[in-house]
C-alpha positions as CSV (number, residue, x, y, z in Angstrom):
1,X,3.9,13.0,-15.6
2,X,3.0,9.9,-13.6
3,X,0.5,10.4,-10.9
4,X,3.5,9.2,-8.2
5,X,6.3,11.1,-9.8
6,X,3.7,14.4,-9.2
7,X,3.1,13.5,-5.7
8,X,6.8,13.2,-5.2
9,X,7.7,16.4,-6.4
10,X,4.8,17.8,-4.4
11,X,6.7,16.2,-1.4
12,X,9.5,18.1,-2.6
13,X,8.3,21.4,-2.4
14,X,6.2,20.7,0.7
15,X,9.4,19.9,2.6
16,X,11.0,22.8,1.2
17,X,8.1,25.1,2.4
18,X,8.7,23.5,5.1
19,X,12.3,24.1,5.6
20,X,11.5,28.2,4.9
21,X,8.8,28.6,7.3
22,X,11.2,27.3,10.0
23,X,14.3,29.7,9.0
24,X,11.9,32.8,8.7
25,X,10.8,31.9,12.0
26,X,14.4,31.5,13.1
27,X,15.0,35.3,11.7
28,X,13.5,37.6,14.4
29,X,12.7,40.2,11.3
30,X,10.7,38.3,9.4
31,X,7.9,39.9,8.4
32,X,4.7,37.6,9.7
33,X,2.6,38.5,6.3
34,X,5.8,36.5,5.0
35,X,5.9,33.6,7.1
36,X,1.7,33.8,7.2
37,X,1.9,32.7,3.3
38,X,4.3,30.0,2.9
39,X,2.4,28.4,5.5
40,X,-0.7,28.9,3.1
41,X,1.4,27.6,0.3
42,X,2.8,24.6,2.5
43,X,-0.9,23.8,3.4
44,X,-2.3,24.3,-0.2
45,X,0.2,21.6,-1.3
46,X,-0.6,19.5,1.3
47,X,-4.2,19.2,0.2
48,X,-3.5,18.6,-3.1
49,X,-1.3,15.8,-2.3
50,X,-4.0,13.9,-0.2
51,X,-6.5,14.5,-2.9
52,X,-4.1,12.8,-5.4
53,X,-3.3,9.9,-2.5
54,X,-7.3,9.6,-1.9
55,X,-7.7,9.7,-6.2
56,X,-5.0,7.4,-7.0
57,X,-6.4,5.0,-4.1
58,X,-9.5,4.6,-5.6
């Protein structure tokens, strides 16, 4: 896998994470452990894609 084909898909699932953090937050039940980790998750993946943007750069 290419280095920009990675990064894409990391995209991918960042905008996903994305896209579930704001529909548990829409759902008053949603447990806040729950909405607590994808944001983790979301955060994780956006690290890793600026390390791979500051890598590839260089």
């Amino acid at each position: 896998m290419t280095t920009n084909t990675h990064l894409d898909e990391l995209e991918r699932r960042h905008q996903s994470l994305e896209k579930q953090i704001q529909d548990a937050i829409a759902h008053p039940g949603t447990d806040d452990l729950e909405i607590a980790e994808l944001k983790k998750r979301k955060l994780q993946l956006k690290d890793e894609i600026t390390r791979l943007k500051t890598t590839s750069v260089h």
